[in-house]
C-alpha positions in Angstrom: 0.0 0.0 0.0 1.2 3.7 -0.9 1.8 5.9 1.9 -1.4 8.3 1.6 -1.7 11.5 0.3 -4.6 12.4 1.8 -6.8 9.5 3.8 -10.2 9.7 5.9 -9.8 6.7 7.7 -13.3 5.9 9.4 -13.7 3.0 12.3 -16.7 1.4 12.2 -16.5 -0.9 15.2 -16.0 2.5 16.5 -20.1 3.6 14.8 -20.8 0.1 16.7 -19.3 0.7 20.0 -21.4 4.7 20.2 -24.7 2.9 18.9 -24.4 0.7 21.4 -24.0 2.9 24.2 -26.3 5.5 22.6 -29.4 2.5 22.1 -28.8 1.1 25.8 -29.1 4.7 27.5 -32.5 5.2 25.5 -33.8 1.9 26.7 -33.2 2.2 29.9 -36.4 5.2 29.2 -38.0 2.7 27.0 -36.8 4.4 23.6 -35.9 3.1 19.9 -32.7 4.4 18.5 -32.9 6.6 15.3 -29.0 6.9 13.9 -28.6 10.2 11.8 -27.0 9.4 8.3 -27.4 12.8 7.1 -24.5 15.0 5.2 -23.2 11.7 3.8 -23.1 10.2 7.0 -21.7 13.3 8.4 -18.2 12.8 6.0 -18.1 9.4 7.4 -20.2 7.8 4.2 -23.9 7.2 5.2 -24.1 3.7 3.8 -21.6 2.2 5.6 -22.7 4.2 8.9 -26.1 2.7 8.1 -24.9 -1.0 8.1 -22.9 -0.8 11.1 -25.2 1.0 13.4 -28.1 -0.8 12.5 -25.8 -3.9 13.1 -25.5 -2.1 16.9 -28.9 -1.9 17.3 -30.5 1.3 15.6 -34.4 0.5 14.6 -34.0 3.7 12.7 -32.3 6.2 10.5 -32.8 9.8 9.7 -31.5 11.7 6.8 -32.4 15.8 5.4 -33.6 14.6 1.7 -35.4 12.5 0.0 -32.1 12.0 -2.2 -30.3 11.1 0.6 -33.3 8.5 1.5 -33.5 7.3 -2.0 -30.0 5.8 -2.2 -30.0 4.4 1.0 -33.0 2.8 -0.2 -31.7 1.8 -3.5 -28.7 0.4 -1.8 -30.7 -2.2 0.1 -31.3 -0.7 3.5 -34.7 -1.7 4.6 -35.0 0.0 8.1 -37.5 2.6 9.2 -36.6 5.8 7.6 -37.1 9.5 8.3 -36.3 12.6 5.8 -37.1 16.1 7.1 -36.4 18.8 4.5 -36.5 19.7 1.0 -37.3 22.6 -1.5 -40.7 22.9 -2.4 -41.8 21.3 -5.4 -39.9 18.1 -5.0 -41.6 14.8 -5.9 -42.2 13.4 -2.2 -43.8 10.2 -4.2 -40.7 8.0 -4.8 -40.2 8.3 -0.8 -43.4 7.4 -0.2 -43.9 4.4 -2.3 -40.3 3.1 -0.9 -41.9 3.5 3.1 -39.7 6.5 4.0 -41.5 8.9 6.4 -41.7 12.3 6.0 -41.3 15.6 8.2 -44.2 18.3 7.8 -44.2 21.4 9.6 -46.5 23.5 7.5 -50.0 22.1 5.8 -48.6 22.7 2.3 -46.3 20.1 3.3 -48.6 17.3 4.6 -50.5 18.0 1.2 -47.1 17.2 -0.7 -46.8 14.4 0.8 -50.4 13.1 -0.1 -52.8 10.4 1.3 -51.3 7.2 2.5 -48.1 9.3 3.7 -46.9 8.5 6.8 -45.3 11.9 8.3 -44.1 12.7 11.4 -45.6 16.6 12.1 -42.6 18.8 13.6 -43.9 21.6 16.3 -40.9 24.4 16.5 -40.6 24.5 20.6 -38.0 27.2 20.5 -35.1 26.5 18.3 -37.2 28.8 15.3 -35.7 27.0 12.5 -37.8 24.3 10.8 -41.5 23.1 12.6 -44.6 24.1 12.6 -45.5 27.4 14.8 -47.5 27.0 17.9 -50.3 29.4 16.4 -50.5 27.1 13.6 -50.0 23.8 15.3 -53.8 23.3 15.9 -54.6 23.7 12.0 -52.2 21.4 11.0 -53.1 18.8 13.7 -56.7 19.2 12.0 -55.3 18.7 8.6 -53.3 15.3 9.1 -56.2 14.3 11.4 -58.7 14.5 8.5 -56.3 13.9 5.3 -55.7 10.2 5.1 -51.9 10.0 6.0 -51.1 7.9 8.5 -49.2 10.3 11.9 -46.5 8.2 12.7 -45.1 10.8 15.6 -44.9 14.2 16.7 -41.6 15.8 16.9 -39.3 18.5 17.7 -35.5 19.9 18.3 -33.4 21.0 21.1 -31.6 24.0 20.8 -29.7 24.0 23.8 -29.2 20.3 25.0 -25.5 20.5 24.7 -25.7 22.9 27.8 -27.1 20.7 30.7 -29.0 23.3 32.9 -30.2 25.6 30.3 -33.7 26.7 31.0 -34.6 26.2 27.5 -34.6 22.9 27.6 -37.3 22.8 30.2 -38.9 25.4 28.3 -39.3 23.4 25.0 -40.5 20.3 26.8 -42.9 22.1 27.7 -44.0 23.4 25.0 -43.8 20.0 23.3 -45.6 18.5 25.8 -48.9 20.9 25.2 -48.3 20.2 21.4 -48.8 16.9 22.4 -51.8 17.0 24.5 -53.1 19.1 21.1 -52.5 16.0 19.2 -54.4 13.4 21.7 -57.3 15.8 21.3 -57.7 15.5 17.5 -57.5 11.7 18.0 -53.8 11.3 16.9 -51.4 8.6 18.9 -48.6 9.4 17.7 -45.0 8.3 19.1 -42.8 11.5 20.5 -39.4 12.2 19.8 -37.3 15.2 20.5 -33.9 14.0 22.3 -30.6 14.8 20.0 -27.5 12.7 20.8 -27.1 15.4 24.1 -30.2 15.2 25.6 -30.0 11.4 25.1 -26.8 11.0 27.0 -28.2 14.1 29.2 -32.3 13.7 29.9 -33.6 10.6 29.8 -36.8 12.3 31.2 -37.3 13.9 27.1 -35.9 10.2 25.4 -39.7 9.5 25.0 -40.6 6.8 22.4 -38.0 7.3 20.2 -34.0 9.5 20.4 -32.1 11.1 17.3 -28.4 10.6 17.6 -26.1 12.2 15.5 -22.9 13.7 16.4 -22.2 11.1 19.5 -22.5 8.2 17.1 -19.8 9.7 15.5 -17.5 9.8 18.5 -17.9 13.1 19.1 -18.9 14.4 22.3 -21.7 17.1 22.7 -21.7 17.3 26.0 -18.9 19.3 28.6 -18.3 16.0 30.8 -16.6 13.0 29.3 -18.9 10.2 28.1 -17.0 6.9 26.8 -17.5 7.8 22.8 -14.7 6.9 20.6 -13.8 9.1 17.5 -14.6 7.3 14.5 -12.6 9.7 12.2 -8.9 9.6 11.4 -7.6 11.9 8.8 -3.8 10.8 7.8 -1.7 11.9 5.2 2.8 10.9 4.4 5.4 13.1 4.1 6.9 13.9 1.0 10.3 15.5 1.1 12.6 17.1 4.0 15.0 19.6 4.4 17.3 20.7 6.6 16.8 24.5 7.2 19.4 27.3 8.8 18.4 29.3 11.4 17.1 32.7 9.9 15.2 31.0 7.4 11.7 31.4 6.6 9.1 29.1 5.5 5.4 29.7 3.3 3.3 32.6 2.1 3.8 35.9 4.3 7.2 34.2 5.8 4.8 34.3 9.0 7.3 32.1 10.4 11.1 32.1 10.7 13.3 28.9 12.3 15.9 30.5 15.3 17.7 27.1 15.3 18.7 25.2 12.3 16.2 22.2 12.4 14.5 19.6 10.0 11.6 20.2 8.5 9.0 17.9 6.1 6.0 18.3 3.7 3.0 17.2 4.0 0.8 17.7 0.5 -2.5 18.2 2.5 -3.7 22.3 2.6 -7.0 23.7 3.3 -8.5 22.2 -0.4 -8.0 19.1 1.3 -10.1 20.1 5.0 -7.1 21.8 6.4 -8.9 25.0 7.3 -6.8 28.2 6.5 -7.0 29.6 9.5 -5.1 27.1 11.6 -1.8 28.3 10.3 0.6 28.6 12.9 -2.0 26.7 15.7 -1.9 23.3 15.2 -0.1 20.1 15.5 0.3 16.8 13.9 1.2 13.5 15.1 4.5 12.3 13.3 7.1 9.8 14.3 5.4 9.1 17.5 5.4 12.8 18.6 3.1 15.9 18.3 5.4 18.7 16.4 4.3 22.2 15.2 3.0 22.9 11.8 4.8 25.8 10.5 4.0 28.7 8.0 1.0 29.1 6.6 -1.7 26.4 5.8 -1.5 26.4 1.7 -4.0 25.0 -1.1 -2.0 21.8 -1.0 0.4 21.7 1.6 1.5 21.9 5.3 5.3 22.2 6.9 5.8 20.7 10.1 9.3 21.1 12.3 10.7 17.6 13.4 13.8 19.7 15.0 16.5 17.6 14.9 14.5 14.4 14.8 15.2 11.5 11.9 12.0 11.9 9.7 11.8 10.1 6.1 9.9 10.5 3.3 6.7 8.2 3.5 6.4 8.5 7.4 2.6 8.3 8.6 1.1 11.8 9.9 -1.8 12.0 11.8 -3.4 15.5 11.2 -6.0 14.3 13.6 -7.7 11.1 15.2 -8.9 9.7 18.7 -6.5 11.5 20.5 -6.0 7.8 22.7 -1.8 8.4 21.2 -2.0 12.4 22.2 -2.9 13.2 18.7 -4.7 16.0 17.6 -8.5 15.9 17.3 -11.2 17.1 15.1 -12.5 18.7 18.6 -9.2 20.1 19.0 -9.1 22.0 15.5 -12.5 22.7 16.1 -12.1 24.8 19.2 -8.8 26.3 17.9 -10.3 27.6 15.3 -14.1 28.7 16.9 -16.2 26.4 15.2 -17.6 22.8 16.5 -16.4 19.5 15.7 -19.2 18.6 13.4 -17.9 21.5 10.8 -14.5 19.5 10.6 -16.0 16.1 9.9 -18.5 16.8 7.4 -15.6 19.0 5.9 -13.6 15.8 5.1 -16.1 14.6 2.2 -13.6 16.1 -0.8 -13.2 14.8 -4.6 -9.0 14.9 -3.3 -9.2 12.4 0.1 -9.8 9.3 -0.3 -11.7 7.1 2.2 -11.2 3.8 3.9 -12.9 1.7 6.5 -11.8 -0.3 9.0 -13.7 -3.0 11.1 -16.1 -4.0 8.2 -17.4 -7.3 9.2 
């Protein structure tokens, strides 16, 4: 095998091993397990994602489109299926006909979807993004109560559950919980789910019938204490030449950077068209030759320097630019909070025509 250029590496006995903890936390409240597979698995490909958490025990998957639904679906994957969101106008029927449910929020919607439909109607509690409006929530309750779709659940989303204490969440319970009452009245039974990976590992009070994990399945933890998730996601890439630089010398774009002791130095052909984000130039570390050493210079299109000092380094030597951390690597958290953003922005990132992706622990 070649040393890589640039290579997403994704674990998916790591996918089982977060299912797993994920599905036995929600039923201990009596819940089902919905995996998100959204945004291509979020960079981690949602096909094999699919396979391994339902293979962890997931009942259920949720994606954004129905195009994202649609090739699950025409890949084989049987399991219950939710999509939320597309532009209006889109042919809801191939969905339908291939039992994936639908999210309505507005009574246009439920129409789209038509008869025989089974949706599950999405009541904004606070997060004012998608979902139906509380004003509104009684008309559309009426509609899907009289308009021959089946109501598989009533839903919603937290906008605050990766901050235990805040009195949102309490807020939007509430206001889920009189959505629901709402619902019983217009004869509806449907099944509730509003917990998010946080409020899953967090509330087991809001896990209800059914939880929505996303990011946690992924190894990523959105929650301030530690919870036993492993990072699925390892992005690696070789080196590709080294030099031996004077003291006084300068290296990249700006000469940002400039070496007080002569020292080696190697190249790394990943830059920020590879995921490297731009603005980590000068802040970040990778893992090479057992060690964490400095990138240095500016991040370019294609490439990174990193000083080794006056260690040996040779040309094809694994670098980690991040990983689990379990080696005192960098992380996709780490270059997340270096650079002000959140851990899901870097993963999803990684889906790019120039890295390649392999998995590990297929079965």
């Amino acid at each position: 095998m070649l040393p890589p250029r640039a290579e997403v590496v994704v674990d998916l006995d790591a996918i089982r091993h977060n299912t797993a903890l994920l599905a036995a936390r929600a039923a201990e409240s009596g819940a089902a397990t919905m995996v998100v597979v959204k945004a291509d698995g979020y960079g981690h490909g949602a096909l094999p994602v699919a396979r391994a958490a339902l293979d962890a025990g997931a009942t259920w998957l949720g994606v954004v489109s129905v195009a994202e639904a649609m090739s699950l679906r025409e890949a084989g994957v049987r399991a219950p299926l939710l999509c939320w969101l597309d532009v209006p106008g889109t042919d809801l029927r191939p969905a339908v006909e291939s039992d994936v449910d639908i999210g309505v929020s507005t009574v246009e919607g439920l129409r789209a979807a038509g008869p025989g439909a089974a949706v599950h109607l999405k009541i904004d509690t606070g997060l004012t993004r998608n979902g139906c409006p509380p004003d509104l929530w009684p008309e559309l309750v009426a509609e899907a109560a009289s308009s021959g779709v089946q109501v598989r659940a009533i839903w919603s989303h937290l906008a605050c559950a990766d901050e235990p204490g805040h009195p949102s969440i309490d807020a939007q319970a509430k206001r889920f919980d009189d959505a629901y009452d709402i619902a019983l009245a217009a004869g509806l039974r449907p099944m509730r789910h509003l917990a998010n990976s946080a409020a899953t590992l967090s509330r087991s009070d809001l896990c209800f019938d059914l939880v929505r994990v996303g990011i946690a399945v992924y190894g990523l933890n959105p929650l301030p204490h530690k919870e036993d998730l492993v990072p699925a996601m390892t992005f690696r890439s070789s080196v590709v030449l080294t030099k031996r630089l004077p003291a006084g010398e300068s290296v990249s774009y700006g000469q940002t950077w400039t070496s007080t002791v002569d020292t080696t130095v190697a190249l790394v052909p990943v830059g920020y068209a590879d995921g490297v984000p731009r603005t980590l130039s000068g802040r970040m570390d990778v893992l090479l030759g057992g060690r964490r050493r400095p990138v240095v210079g500016r991040v370019c299109m294609d490439q990174i320097v990193v000083d080794c000092g006056d260690d040996p380094v040779r040309v094809g030597d694994e670098v980690v630019l991040f990983g689990t951390g379990a080696d005192g690597g960098p992380t996709a958290t780490e270059w997340a909070d270096t650079i002000g953003t959140i851990d899901y922005e870097i993963v999803t990132g990684m889906y790019r025509p120039r890295v390649t992706r392999r998995y590990v622990g297929e079965p």
